[in-house]
Each structure stands twice: as C-alpha cells, then as structure tokens.
C-alpha positions as CSV (number, residue, x, y, z in Angstrom):
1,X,109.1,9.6,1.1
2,X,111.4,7.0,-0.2
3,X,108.2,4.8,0.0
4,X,107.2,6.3,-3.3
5,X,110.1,5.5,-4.7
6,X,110.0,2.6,-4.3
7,X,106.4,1.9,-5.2
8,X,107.7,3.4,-8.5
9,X,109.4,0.9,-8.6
10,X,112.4,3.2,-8.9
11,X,114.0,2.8,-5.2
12,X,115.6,-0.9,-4.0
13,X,117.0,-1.4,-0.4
14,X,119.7,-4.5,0.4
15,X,119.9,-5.5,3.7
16,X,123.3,-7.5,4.6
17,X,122.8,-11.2,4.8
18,X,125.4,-11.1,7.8
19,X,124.2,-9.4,10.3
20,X,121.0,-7.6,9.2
21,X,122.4,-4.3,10.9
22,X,123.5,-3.1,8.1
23,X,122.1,-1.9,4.6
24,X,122.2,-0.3,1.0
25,X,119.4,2.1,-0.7
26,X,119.6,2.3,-4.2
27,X,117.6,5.1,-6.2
28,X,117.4,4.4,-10.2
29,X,115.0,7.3,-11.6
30,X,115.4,6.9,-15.4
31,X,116.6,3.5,-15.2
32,X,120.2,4.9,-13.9
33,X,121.5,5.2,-10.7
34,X,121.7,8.1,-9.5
35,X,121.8,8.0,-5.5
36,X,123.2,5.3,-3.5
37,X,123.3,5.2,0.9
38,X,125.4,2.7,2.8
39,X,124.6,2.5,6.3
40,X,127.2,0.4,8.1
41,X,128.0,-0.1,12.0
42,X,130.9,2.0,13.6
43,X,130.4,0.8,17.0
44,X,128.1,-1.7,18.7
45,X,124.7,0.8,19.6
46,X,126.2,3.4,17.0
47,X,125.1,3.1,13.2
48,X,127.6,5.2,10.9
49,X,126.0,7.0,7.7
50,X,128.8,5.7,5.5
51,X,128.6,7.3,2.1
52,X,125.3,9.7,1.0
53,X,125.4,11.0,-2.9
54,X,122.9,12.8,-4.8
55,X,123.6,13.5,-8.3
56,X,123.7,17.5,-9.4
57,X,120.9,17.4,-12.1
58,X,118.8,15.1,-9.0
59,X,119.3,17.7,-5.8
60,X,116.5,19.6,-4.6
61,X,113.5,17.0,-5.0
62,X,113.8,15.5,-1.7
63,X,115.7,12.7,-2.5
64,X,118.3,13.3,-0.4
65,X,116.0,13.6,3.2
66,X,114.5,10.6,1.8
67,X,117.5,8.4,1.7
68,X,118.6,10.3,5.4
69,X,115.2,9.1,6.6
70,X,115.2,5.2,5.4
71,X,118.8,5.4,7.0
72,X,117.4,6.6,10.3
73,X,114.4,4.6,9.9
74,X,116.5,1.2,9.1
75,X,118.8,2.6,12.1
76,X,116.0,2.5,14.9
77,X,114.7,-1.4,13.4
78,X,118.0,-2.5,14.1
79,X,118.2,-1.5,17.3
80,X,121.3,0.8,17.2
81,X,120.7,4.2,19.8
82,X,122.3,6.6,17.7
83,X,123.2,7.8,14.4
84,X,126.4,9.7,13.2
85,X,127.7,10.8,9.9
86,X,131.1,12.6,8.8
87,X,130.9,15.3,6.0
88,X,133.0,18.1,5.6
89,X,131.8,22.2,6.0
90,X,131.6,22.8,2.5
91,X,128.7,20.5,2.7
92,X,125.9,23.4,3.5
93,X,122.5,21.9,1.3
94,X,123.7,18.7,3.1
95,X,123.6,20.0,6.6
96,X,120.2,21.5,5.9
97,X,119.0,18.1,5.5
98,X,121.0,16.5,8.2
99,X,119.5,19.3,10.5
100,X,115.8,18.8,9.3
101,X,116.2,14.8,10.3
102,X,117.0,15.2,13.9
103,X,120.8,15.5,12.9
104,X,123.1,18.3,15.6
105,X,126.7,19.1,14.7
106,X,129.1,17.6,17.3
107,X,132.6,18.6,16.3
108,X,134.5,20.1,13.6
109,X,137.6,18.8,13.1
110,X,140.7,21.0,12.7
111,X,141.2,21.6,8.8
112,X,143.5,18.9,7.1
113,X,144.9,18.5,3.9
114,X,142.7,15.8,1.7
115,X,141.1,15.1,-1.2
116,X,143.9,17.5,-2.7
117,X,142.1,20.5,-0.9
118,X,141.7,21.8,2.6
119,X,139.0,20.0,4.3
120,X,137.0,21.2,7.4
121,X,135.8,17.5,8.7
122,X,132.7,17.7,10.9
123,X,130.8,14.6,12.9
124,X,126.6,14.7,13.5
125,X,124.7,12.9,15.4
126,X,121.4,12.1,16.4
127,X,120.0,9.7,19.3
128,X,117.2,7.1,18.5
C-alpha cells in the first residue's frame, strides 16, 4: 500500500546513513505532513516501532497499516527477527491494525501515572 503513496509522489522513506537498520516514513498528502513512523533498534535482532501517528481528519484510509507494513517490511530487510511496539490500551483502532499485521499483545503493564492521565502501557510483538 504505501507503494502508492509513494508513486504519488506523496510518501518519502529515510533510511539512517549509520547503520542502515534504521528508518523514517514520511506521508505528505496535500503537500503537509500528516503521518510520520520511526523505526529504531531496541536490541540487536529486535527492531522497536518508535513513534506511529495518523492525523484525525487522515484515519481510516489505510494509511496507518500502510506505514505498519513498510515498518515490518524494512524490519525483515534488515535482518532484525522481531518486531515490538509500546502503545497504551486506549489505543483500540491502533490495535486493530497492529493485530491485522501479524502484531499479538505480550504484556500490559500495570496502570501508571503519565502524560497527566492514567495510562495502561502494553508491549506487541511479532516474529519475522
């Protein structure tokens, strides 16, 4: 999906000079951006889904698996065995597309105070 994006010339991806195992989509329909992905290493095999954000006016067009895919996609070419993201249980459209990309809920965390509200922090995973 994010293919078409991009052949609309309305999707860029950044790979980091670095390392290579690590990288940046960018999605600029209407000439502003409007979803951004950073997928950066946590451990050596283990890629970490760093920050995911889809714009209100944006969700529900399938942006959102598209970015999850290039980020699983980019993932396996580097060579990492799994995948894992943290998002909180407030979350639900999210897990939906989490689930739908191979994604299973590992642990909830105990509920915290952050963000100024009560979070429910939860880790998922998927192998490559």
């Amino acid at each position: 999906m994010l293919a078409r994006f991009e052949s609309d010339g309305l999707a860029t991806r950044e790979r980091s000079a670095e390392d290579g195992r690590r990288q940046v989509v960018r999605l600029t329909p209407r000439g502003r951006e409007v979803f951004a992905l950073l997928d950066e290493r946590s451990a050596d095999d283990v890629a970490r889904l760093r920050l995911l954000h889809v714009e209100p006016g944006a969700r529900g067009a399938g942006v959102g698996a598209a970015l999850v895919d290039a980020c699983v996609r980019f993932a396996e070419e580097a060579g990492y065995a799994e995948i894992m993201l943290w998002t909180t249980a407030l979350q639900r459209p999210a897990h939906r597309v989490y689930a739908r990309a191979g994604f299973v809920l590992t642990e909830e965390e105990p509920p915290v105070s952050r963000f100024g509200d009560t979070v429910h922090g939860q880790v998922w995973r998927r192998k490559l």
